[in-house]
C-alpha positions in Angstrom: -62.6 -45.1 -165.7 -61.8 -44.2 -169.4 -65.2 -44.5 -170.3 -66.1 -41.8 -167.5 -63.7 -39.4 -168.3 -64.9 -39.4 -171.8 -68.2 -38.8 -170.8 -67.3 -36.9 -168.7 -65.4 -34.8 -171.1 -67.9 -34.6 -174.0 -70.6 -33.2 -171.4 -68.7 -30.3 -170.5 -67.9 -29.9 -174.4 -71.8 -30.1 -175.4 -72.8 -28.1 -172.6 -70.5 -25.6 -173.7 -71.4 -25.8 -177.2 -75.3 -25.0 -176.1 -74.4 -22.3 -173.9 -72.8 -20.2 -176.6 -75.0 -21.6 -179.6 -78.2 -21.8 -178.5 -78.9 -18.3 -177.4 -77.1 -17.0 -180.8 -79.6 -19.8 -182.4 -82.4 -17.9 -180.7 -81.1 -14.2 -181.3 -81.3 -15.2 -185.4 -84.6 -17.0 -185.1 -86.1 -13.1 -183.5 -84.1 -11.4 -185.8 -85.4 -12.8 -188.6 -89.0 -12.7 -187.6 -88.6 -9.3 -186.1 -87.5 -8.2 -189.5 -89.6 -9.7 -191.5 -92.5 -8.3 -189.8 -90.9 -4.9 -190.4 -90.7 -5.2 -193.9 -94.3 -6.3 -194.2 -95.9 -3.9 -192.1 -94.0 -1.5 -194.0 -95.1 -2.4 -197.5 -98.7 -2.4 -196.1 -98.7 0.6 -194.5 -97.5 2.0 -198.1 -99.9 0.6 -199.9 -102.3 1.7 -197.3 -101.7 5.5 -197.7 -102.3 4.8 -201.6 -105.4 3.6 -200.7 -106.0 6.6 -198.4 -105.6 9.0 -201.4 -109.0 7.8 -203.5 -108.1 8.7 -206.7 -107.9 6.8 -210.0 -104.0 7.2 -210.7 -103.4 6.0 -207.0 -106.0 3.2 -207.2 -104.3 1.8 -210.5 -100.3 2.9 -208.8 -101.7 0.3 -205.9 -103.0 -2.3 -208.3 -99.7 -2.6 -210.2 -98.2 -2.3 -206.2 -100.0 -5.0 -205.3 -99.4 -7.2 -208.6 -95.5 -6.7 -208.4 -95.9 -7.5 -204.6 -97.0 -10.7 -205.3 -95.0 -11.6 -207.7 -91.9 -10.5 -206.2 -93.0 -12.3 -203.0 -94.3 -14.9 -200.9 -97.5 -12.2 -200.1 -100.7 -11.5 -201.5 -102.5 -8.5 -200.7 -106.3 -7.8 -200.2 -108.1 -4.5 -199.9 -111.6 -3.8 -198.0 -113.8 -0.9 -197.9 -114.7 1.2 -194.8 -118.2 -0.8 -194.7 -116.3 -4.1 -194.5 -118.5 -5.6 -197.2 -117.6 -4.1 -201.0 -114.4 -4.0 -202.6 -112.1 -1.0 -203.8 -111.8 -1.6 -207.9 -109.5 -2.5 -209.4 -108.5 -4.7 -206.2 -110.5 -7.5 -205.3 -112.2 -7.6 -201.4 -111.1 -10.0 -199.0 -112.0 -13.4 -198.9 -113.2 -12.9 -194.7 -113.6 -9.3 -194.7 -116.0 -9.4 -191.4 -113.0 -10.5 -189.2 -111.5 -9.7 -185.7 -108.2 -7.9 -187.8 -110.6 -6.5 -190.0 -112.8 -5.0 -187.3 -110.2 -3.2 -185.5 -109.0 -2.1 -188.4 -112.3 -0.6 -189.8 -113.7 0.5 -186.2 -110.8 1.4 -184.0 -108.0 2.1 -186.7 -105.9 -0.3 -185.1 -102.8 -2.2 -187.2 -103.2 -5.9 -186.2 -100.0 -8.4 -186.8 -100.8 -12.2 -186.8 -98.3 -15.0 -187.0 -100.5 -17.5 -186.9 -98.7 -19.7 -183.8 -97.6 -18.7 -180.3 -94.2 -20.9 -181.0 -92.2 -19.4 -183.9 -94.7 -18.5 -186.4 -97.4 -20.1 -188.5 -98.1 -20.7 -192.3 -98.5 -16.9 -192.9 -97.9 -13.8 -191.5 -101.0 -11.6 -191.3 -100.7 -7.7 -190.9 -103.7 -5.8 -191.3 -103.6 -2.2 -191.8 -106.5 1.1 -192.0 -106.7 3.5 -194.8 -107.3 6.9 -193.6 -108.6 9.6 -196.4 -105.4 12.0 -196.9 -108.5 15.1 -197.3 -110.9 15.8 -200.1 -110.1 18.0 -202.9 -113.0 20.5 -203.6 -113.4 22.2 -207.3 -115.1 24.8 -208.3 -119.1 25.2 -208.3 -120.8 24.8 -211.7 -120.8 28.4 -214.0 -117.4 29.4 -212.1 -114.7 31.4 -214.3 -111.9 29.4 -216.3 -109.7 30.6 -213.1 -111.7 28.3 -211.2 -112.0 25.5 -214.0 -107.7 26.1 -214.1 -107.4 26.3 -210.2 -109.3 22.9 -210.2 -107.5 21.1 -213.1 -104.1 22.3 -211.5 -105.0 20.8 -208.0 -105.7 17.5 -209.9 -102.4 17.8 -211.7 -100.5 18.0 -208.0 -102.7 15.3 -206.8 -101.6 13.4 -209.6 -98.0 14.4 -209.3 -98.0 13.0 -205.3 -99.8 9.9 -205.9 -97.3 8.4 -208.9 -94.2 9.8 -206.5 -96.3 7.6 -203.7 -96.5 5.0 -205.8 -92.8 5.2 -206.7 -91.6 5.5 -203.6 -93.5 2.4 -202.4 -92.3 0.1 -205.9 -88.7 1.2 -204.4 -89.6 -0.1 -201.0 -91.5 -3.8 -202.3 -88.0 -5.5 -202.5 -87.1 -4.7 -198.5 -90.0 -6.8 -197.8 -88.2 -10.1 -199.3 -85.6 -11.9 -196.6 -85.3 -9.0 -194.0 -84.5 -10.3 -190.5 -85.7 -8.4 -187.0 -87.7 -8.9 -184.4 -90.5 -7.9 -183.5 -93.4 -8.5 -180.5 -96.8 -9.1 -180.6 -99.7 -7.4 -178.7 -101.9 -9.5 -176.7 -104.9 -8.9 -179.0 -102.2 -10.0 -181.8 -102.0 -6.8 -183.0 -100.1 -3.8 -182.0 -101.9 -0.1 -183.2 -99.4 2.1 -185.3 -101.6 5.0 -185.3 -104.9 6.1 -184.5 -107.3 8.3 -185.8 -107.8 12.1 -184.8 -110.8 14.2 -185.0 -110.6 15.0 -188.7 -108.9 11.4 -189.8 -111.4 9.3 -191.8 -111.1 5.1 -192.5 -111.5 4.9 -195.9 -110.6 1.3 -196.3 -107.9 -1.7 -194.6 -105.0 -3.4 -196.6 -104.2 -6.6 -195.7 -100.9 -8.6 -196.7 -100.7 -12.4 -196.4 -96.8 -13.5 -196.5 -96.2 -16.9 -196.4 -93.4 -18.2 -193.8 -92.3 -21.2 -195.9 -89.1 -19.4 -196.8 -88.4 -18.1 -193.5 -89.1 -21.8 -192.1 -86.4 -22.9 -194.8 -83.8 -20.3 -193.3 -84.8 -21.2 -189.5 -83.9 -24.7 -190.4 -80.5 -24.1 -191.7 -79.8 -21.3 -188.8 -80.8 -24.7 -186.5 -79.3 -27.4 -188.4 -76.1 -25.8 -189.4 -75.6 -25.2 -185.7 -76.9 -29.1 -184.8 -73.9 -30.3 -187.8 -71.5 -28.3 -186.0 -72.5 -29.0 -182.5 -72.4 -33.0 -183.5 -69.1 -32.1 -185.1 -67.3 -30.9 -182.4 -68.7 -33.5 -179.6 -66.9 -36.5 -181.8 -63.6 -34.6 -182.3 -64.1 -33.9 -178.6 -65.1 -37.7 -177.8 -61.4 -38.6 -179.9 -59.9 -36.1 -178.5 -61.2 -37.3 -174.6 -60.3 -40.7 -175.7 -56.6 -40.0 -175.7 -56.3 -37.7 -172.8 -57.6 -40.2 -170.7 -55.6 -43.4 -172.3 -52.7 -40.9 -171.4 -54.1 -39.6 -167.8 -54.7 -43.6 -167.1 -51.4 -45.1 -168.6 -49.7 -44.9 -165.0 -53.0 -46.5 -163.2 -53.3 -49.4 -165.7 -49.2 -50.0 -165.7 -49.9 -50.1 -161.4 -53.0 -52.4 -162.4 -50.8 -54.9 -164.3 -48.0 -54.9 -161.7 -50.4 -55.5 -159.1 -51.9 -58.4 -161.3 -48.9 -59.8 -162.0 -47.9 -59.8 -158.5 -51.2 -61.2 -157.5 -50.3 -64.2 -160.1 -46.8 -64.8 -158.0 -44.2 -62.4 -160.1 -42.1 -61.3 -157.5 -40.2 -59.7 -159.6 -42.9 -56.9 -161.5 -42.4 -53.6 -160.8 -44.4 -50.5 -162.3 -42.5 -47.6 -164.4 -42.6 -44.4 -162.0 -44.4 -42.4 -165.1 -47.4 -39.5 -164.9 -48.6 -37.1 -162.3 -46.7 -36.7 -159.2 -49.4 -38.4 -157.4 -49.1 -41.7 -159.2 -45.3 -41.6 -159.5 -45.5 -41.5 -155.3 -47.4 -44.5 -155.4 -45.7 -46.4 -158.1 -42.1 -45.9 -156.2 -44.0 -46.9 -152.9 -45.2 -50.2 -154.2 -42.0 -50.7 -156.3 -40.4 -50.6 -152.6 -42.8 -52.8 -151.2 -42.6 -55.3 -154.4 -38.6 -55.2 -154.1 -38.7 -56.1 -149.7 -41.0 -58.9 -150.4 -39.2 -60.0 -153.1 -36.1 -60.5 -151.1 -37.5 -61.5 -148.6 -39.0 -64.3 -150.0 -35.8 -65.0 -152.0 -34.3 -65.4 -149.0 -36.6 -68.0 -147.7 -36.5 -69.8 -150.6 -32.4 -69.9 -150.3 -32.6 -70.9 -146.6 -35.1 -73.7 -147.8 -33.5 -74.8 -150.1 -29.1 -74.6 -148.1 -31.1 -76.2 -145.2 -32.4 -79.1 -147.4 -29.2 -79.6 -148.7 -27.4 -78.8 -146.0 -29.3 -82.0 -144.2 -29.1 -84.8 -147.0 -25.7 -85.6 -146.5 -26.5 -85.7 -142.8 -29.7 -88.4 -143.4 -27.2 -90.8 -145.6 -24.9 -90.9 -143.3 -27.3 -92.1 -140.5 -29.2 -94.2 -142.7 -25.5 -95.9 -143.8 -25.0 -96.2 -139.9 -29.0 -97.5 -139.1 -28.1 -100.3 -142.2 -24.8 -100.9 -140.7 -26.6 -101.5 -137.1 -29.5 -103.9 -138.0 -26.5 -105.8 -140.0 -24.5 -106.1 -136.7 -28.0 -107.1 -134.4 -29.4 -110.4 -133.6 -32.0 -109.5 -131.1 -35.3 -109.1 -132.9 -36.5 -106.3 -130.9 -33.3 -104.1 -131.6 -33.5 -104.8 -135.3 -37.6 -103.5 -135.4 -36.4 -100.7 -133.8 -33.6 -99.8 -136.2 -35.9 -100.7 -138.9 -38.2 -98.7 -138.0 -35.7 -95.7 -137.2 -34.6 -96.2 -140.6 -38.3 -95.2 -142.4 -38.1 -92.4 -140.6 -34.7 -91.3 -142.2 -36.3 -92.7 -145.2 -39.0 -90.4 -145.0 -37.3 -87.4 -144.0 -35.1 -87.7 -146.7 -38.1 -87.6 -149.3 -39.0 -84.8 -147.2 -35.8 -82.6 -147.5 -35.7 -83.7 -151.2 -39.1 -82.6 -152.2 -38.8 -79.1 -150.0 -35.0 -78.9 -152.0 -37.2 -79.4 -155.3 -39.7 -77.0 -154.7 -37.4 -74.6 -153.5 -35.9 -74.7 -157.1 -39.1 -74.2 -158.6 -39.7 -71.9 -157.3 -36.3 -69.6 -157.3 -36.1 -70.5 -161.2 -38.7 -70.9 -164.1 -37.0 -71.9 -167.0 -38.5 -71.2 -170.4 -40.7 -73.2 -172.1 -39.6 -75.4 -175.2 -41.8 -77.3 -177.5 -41.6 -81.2 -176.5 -43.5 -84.4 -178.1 -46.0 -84.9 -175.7 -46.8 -89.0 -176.7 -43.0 -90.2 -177.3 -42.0 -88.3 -173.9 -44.8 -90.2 -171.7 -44.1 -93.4 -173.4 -40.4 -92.7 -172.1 -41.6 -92.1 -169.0 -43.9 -95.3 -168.8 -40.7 -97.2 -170.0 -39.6 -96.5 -166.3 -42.3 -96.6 -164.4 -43.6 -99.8 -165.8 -41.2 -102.4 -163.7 -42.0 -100.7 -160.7 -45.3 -101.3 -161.5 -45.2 -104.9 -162.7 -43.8 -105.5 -159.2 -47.5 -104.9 -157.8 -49.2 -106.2 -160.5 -50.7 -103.1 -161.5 -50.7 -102.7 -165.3 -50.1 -99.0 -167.1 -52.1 -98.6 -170.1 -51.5 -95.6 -172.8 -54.6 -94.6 -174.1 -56.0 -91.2 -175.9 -56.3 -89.9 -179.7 -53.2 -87.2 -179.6 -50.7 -88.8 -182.0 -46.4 -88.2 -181.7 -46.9 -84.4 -183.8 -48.5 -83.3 -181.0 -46.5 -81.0 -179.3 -46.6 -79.0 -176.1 -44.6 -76.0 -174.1 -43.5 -77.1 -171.0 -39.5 -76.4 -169.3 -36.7 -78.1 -169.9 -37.2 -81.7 -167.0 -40.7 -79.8 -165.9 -43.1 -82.3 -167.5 -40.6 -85.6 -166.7 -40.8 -84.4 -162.5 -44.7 -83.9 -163.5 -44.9 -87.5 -164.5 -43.1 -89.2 -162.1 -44.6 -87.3 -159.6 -48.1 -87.9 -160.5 -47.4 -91.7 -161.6 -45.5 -92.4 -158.4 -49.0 -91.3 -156.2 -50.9 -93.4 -158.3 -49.0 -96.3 -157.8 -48.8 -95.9 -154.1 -52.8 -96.0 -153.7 -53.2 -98.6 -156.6 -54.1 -102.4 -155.4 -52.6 -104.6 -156.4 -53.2 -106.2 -159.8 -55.1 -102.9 -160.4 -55.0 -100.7 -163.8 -53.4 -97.2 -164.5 -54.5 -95.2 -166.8 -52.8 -92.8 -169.0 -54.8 -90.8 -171.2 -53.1 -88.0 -173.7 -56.0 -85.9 -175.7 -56.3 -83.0 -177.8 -58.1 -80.7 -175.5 -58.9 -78.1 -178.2 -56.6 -76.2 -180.8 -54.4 -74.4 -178.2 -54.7 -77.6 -175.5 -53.4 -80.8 -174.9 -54.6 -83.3 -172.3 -52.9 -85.4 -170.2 -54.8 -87.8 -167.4 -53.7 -90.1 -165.1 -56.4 -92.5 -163.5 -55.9 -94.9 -160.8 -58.4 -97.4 -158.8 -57.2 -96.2 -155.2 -59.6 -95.1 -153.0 -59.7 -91.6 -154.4 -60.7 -88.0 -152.6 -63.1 -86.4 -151.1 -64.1 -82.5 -152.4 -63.0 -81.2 -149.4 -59.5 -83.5 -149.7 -59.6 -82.7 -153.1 -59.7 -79.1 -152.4 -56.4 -79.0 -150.3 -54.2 -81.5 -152.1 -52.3 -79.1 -153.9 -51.4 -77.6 -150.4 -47.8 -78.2 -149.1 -47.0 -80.9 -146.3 -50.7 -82.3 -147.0 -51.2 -85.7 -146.7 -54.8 -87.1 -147.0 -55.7 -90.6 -145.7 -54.7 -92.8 -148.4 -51.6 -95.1 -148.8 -49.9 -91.5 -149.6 -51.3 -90.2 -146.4 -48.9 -92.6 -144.5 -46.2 -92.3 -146.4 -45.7 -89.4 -148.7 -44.2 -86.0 -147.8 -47.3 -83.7 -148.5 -45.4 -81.8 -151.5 -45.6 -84.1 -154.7 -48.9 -82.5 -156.0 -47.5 -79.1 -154.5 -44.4 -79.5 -157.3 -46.6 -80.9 -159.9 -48.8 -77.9 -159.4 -45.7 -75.1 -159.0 -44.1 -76.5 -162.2 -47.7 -76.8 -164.1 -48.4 -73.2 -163.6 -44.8 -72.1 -164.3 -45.5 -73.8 -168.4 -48.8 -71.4 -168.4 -50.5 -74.9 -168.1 -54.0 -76.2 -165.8 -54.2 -79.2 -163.3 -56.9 -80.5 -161.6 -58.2 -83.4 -159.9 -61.7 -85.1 -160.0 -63.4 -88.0 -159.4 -62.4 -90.8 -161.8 -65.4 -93.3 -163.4 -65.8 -96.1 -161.2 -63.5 -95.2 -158.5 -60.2 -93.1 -158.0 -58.7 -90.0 -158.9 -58.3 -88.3 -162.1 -55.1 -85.8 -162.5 -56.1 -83.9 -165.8 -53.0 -81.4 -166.7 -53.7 -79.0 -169.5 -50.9 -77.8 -171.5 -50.2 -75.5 -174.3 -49.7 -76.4 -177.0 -47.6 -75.2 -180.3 -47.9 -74.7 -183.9 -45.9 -77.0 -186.8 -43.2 -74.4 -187.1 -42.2 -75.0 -183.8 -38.9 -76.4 -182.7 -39.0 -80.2 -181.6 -36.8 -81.9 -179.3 -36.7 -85.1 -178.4 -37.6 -86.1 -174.9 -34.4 -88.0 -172.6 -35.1 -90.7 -170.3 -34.1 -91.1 -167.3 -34.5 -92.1 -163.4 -38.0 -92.0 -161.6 -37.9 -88.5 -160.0 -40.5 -87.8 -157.4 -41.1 -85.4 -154.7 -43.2 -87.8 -152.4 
C-alpha cells in the first residue's frame, strides 16, 4: 500500500511538472528560432538593398558587411547575379546558384527561409533574399557644360553619401543577428515572400545567408535539460516526501495489522492505539472492544476450567480412598473386579481433571523465559524417569553432540512438564525391553534440538496431524489410557518459550518428538535446573 501511494504520489507530481514545463519548454524552443530567423532575414535583407544600389562604394560597404558577418557569426553569405550564373565582384557566386531558393528569388522575387528539417531545425538556416535596383543614375551627355559635368559629380557624391550611411546602418544591425530568440513560421514552399516586385522594380541580384544552428542546438539543449534536472529533481524530493506521508497515513493500518497478527498468534491481550483519521480510530476502538469481550470471555473459561478441575480432585481422592477401602473389605471376586475396575476409572479421571487444571494454567499465565542448561536439565530429568523405566525393561539412552554450555530460553518448570510429558508417552507405547532415545543437538546458531524416539507402534499422517489436539487419543497404548492433553500441554508450553514441536516418523519404527528451542548467547544468565517428581498431563 505504501508503495502505491508513492507511486501514486510522484505521478501526479511529474504530471504536474510536464504540464507547466513542457509547454514553457516549447514556447523558448519557437522563440528562439522565431527570432533567430528575424535577425537573419534581417541582416540579408540589408545586405540585399546594398546590393540593389550597384555602385562601387556599396559593392565594397557589402564586402566588408559580409566579411564582419562572418566573422562575427555562425553565417556566411553568398551573392548571385540576376542571370543566376556570374558573380557580383568583389563577392564570390554561390556554390548552387541554379536552385529552387535561388529561382524564386531571381524569377518571382520571392524571400525563401529554409531550416533544413521539419522537426526543430537542421544544420543551417537558409534565407534567401532578391536584390532589386534602387534606379539608375543618368549623367550628362558627352560635350555638356561644367553645370552638367557638376550636376553629375554631385549626384555621385549623394549616391555615395546614402550607400556608406546604408552600409553603416547595416554594420550597426550585424550584432542583432547573434543569439536573438522568436519565432517564426514557414511557408509551404519553405519560403515566405517579403516583397514583390512592381512595374518599375528590377532583380538585380539574390543574397543568401547560411547560419549555422549548432549554437542554437547548444541553447535548445540546456532550455531541455535544465528543465529534465529539475523535473528529475523534484520527482525524488517528491518520492521522499510521498515516502513519509504514507508511512504516517498507514501507521494506524499497520498498528491494526499487528494487533490483528498478534491476535491471530493467540494474544488475547493486544489491543491497537486509537491513532490517525477518524475512520481508522472507529475501527481501531471497534476491534479493541471486540479484542477486550473475547478476551474475558475466554479468561473466564479458562477460570471455570480450571475451579472446576480443582474443585473435582478432592472429590476423585476421596472416592478412590473409599473404592481402596472397599476392595480391602471384599472377598467375592466378582465385587473386587468391579471396584477395581471402578477405581481406573477414578484413576483416569483424575489424570483427566489434572491435565485440563494444567493446561488451564498454561494457558492463563506465560511466564518469562530464562536461560537454562539444556544437557544437565534432561539428565535430571532422565534421573527420574529411568526406574520407571527399568521396571519394563526399556532402557533410556542420552545421545546428541550439544555439550552442558548449551543453553536455551524456556519458563521457569516449562521444559521439566515438557519432558515428563513427552517421556511418560513414550514409555507407555514402548515394549518391553525396548530402547528410548533422547537425542539433544545443536539445530543451528539460534536452535537447539531436543528428540525423543521410542519403538511403539508410532502414527499415521493423518494421527500425526491431530495429536496435538485436546482430548485426542489415537490407538496406541496411550489411546487406552491417556487423557488426550499431554501433547496438547507440551505443545501450549512449547509455543509459549517461542520454541517448534513436531512429530515424524522415527527410523525403523516409532515416533520422533523433535522440540526446537531458542537458544542464548554466553552473556546470558545460567541457572541450574531442580529435580523433581515425574509431572505429566496424561
Amino acid at each position: 500500500m505504501i508503495r502505491r501511494l508513492i507511486v501514486s504520489y510522484v505521478a501526479l507530481v511529474g504530471v504536474a511538472l510536464a504540464a507547466f514545463t513542457v509547454p514553457v519548454a516549447f514556447t523558448l524552443t519557437s522563440q528562439l528560432r522565431g527570432d533567430t530567423e528575424e535577425s537573419v532575414l534581417r541582416e540579408a535583407t540589408t545586405m540585399a538593398l546594398l546590393l540593389g544600389d550597384g555602385d562601387a562604394p556599396a559593392r565594397e560597404a557589402l564586402a566588408r558587411m559580409a566579411g564582419a558577418y562572418a566573422d562575427e557569426t555562425p553565417g556566411t553569405v553568398e551573392v548571385a547575379a540576376a542571370d543566376g550564373r556570374s558573380a557580383m565582384p568583389p563577392l564570390p557566386l554561390t556554390a548552387r546558384p541554379h536552385d529552387a531558393a535561388f529561382g524564386d528569388a531571381l524569377e518571382r522575387g520571392r524571400t525563401t527561409v529554409d531550416w533544413g528539417s521539419r522537426f526543430v531545425w537542421g544544420p543551417e538556416l537558409v534565407i534567401t533574399v532578391p536584390a532589386y535596383a534602387r534606379g539608375e543614375v543618368t549623367g550628362g551627355a558627352e560635350g555638356d557644360d561644367d553645370g552638367g559635368a557638376a550636376e553629375s559629380g554631385d549626384g555621385d557624391g549623394d549616391r555615395e553619401g546614402e550607400t556608406v550611411a546604408a552600409a553603416g546602418e547595416a554594420a550597426g544591425e550585424t550584432g542583432e543577428a547573434v543569439g536573438g530568440t522568436v519565432e517564426a513560421d514557414d511557408a509551404d514552399d519553405g519560403g515566405q515572400a517579403v516583397g514583390s516586385a512592381g512595374p518599375a522594380d528590377r532583380i538585380v541580384g539574390a543574397v543568401r545567408v547560411r547560419y549555422a544552428t549548432a549554437d542554437l542546438t547548444d541553447r535548445l539543449w540546456r532550455i531541455w535539460g535544465f528543465r529534465a534536472i529539475l523535473a528529475v529533481g523534484v520527482l525524488a524530493v517528491a518520492a521522499g516526501l510521498g515516502a513519509i506521508v504514507a508511512r504516517l497515513l498507514t501507521k494506524p493500518l499497520r498498528q491494526l495489522n499487528d494487533m490483528a497478527s498478534r491476535f491471530g498468534d493467540g494474544d488475547l491481550t493486544a489491543r491497537s492505539p486509537v491513532t490517525g483519521p477518524q475512520e481508522t480510530r472507529t475501527l481501531a476502538r471497534t476491534l479493541n472492544q471486540g479484542a477486550e469481550r473475547l478476551d474475558t470471555l475466554v479468561a473466564s473459561q479458562r477460570i471455570f476450567v480450571a475451579d472446576a478441575s480443582h474443585q473435582l480432585r478432592t472429590p476423585l481422592t476421596a472416592l478412590r480412598l473409599s473404592l481402596d477401602n472397599i476392595a480391602d473389605g471384599v472377598d467375592d471376586e466378582f465385587v473386587r473386579e468391579d471396584v477395581e475396575q471402578a477405581t481406573a476409572e477414578v484413576v483416569r479421571m483424575s489424570r483427566l481433571v489434572s491435565g485440563l487444571l494444567v493446561l488451564a494454567r498454561a494457558e492463563a499465565k506465560v511466564s518469562a523465559p530464562e536461560p537454562l542448561a539444556l544437557r544437565e536439565l534432561v539428565e535430571e530429568r532422565l534421573k527420574v524417569w529411568r526406574p520407571a523405566a527399568d521396571e519394563r525393561g526399556v532402557t533410556i539412552v542420552l545421545t546428541g553432540d550439544a555439550d552442558d554450555r548449551a543453553r536455551v530460553l524456556a519458563g521457569a518448570g516449562n521444559l521439566d512438564q515438557v519432558l515428563d510429558n513427552v517421556l511418560s508417552n513414550a514409555l507407555e507405547v514402548s515394549p518391553d525391553r525396548g530402547t528410548i532415545t533422547v537425542r539433544v543437538e545443536t539445530g543451528g546458531p539460534e536452535e537447539a534440538v531436543l528428540e525423543v524416539l521410542d519403538q511403539g507402534p508410532g502414527m499415521s499422517a493423518a494421527e500425526q496431524a491431530r495429536a496435538f489436539d485436546r482430548f485426542w487419543r489415537g490407538q496406541g497404548l496411550t489411546g487406552r489410557s491417556g487423557s488426550g492433553l499431554g501433547l496438547a500441554i507440551v505443545k501450549q508450553l512449547v509455543t509459549d518459550d517461542g520454541g517448534t514441536v513436531t512429530l515424524r516418523d522415527a527410523p525403523g519404527g516409532g515416533l520422533c518428538v523433535r522440540i526446537g528451542l531458542r537458544t542464548v548467547g554466553d552473556g546470558a544468565r545460567w541457572i541450574s535446573p531442580r529435580p523433581g517428581a515425574p509431572r505429566s498431563g496424561g
